[in-house]
N, C-alpha and C positions, 0 to 999 in steps of 0.2 A: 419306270424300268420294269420289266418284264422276269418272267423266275430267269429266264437265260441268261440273261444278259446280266443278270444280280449275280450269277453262277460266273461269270466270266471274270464281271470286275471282283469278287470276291476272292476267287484264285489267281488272277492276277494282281490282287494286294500282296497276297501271301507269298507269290514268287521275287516281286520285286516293291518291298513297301517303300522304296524311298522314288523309286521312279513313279509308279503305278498308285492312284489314288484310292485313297479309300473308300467304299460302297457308302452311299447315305445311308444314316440311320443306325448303321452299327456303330457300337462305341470304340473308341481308342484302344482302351484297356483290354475287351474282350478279343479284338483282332490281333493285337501283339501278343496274347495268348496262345492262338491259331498256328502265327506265325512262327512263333519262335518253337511251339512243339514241334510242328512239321518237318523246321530246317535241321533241327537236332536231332531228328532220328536220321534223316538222311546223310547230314554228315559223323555223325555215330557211326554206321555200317561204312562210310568214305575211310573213316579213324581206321578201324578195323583194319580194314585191307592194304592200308596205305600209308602207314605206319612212317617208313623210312621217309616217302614223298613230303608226308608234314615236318616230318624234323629238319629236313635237308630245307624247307621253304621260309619253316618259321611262323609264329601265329599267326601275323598280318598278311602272308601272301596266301595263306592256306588257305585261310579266311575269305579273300578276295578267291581263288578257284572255287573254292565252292561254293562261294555266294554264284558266283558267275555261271557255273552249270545250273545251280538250284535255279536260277532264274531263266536262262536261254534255248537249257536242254530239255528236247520233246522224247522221252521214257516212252517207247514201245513193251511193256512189260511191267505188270501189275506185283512182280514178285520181290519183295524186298531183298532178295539171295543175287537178284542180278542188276542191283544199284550199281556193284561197281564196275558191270560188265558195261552200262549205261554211260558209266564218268568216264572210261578207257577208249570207247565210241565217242564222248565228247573232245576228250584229248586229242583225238588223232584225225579226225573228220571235221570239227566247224570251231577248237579253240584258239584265238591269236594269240601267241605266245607274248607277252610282252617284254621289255627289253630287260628288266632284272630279274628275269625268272630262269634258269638254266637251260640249255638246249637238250638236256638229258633226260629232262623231265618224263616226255612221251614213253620213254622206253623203260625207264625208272620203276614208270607205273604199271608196262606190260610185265615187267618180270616180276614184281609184288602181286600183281592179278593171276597170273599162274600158279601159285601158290594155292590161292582159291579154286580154280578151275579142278585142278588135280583132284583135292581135296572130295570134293564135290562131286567128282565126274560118276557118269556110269557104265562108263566104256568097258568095262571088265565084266560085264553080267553075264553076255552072250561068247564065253572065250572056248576056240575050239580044242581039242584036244591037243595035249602036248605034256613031251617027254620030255621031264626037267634033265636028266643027263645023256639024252640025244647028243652025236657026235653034228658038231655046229661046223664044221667044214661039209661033210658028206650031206647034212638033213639041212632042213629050212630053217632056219632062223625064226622063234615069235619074240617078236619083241611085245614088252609090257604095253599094252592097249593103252595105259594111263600115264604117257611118257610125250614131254616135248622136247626137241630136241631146239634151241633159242638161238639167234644169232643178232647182236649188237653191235653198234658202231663202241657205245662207250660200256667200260668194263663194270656195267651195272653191279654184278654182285660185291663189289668193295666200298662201293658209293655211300656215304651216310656223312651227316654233318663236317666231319671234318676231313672227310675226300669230296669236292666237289670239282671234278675238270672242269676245263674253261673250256678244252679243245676235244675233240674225238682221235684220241691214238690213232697210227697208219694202221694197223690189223685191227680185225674185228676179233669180239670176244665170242666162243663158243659155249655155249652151256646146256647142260640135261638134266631136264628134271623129270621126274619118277614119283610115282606111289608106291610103296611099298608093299606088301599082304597084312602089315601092321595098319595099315594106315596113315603112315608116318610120310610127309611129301619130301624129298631130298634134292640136293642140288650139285652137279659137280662139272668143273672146271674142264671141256673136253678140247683137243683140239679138231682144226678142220677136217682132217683125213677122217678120224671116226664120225664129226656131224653126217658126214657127205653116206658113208658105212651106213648110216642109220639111213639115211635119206632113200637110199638105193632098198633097203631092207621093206620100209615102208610100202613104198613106193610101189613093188613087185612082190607080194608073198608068196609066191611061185619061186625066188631066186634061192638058190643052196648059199650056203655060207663062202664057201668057195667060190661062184659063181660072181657074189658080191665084190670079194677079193679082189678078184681077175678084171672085173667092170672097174673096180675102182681106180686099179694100177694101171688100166689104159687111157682112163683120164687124166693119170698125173704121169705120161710122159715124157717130164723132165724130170722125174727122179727115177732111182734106181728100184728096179722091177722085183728084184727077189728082196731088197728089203722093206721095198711097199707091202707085199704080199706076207713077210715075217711078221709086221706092224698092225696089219690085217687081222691076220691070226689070235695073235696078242690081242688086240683090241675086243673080239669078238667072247674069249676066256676073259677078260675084263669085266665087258659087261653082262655076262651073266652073272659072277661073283659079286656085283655090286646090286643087281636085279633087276637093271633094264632089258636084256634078255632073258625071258622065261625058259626057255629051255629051246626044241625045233618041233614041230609041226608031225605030232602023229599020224 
């Protein structure tokens, strides 16, 4: 056997020792050593980030997902900080869910993963000027650079051991999360008119706050114009006082 091919089988013990055989020549002892270091840092950083997902599964099935990426999934990225950006790619792109495991799971894990993202991000480095008490009807809207705004079938942020749906509610859940200037990542409960507010805000930094308004009460209608545009308003003094609005656009 050649150095490569020693390199192959010997990482392929380590991903899957009960499938994958062991290299000749190495010992028992010293390969379970290997292996079991490896799989517990990677599911260490998995822990970390994924807190709720292991509680809601239980040790045995947590166990089997992670065993299951340790072993299937191909890591594009040497940096141990995007492990779980790797397990969120494995979830949603090549894992078969199996039948006792929750249908929530996937999404579970994207809003536990956001948490991280925010955390992390450095979307805020390059921010252009902007007037925290700019009047937000008249001026442009900034909204906080380090903000998602989320949408779920199921109402993940209630989710934990002893909420687990069977079904996904008829409405989808709305949520925004944020970074704070503390550093601090926050989460709240929004409805569809303001995701949609944000999405438009995004989307065109060019729109005035008004402008948003107006675009968004001709999409919706079937509701009533002057108090889409009341709810607008409101929404907008919202969320700058909570700090997903920084202020408008100097």
């Amino acid at each position: 056997m050649d150095f490569q091919d020693f390199q192959r089988a010997f990482t392929g013990h380590i991903r899957d020792p009960k499938g994958a055989p062991r290299p000749k020549g190495v010992p028992a002892r010293r390969m379970r050593v290997y292996s079991e270091l490896l799989y517990n840092n990677v599911e260490g950083f998995l822990l970390a980030c994924f807190p709720v997902c292991r509680a809601v599964l239980g040790q045995r099935k947590w166990n089997r997902l992670t065993r299951g990426f340790f072993r299937e999934h191909r890591s594009h990225t040497p940096f141990f900080r995007q492990i779980p950006d790797e397990f969120l790619k494995y979830l949603q792109d090549t894992w078969q869910r199996p039948d006792d495991v929750p249908e929530f799971l996937p999404e579970l894990a994207h809003y536990e993963w956001v948490e991280l993202e925010l955390a992390t991000s450095n979307r805020d480095e390059a921010m252009p000027a902007c007037a925290p008490d700019g009047d937000l009807l008249a001026g442009r809207p900034l909204v906080n650079p380090v903000l998602q705004a989320l949408a779920y079938r199921y109402p993940v942020h209630r989710i934990g051991p002893r909420f687990k749906p069977k079904a996904a509610p008829a409405l989808p859940t709305f949520l925004l999360a944020w970074r704070t200037p503390e550093f601090e990542v926050r989460f709240s409960a929004i409805n569809a008119a303001t995701a949609r507010l944000l999405q438009l805000l995004l989307a065109d930094a060019g729109l005035t706050g008004q402008a948003a308004i107006e675009r968004l009460a001709a999409e919706w209608d079937q509701v009533d114009r002057a108090a889409m545009i009341g709810s607008g308003r409101q929404a907008l003094v919202d969320l700058r006082a909570m700090g997903a609005i920084l202020g408008t656009r100097a």
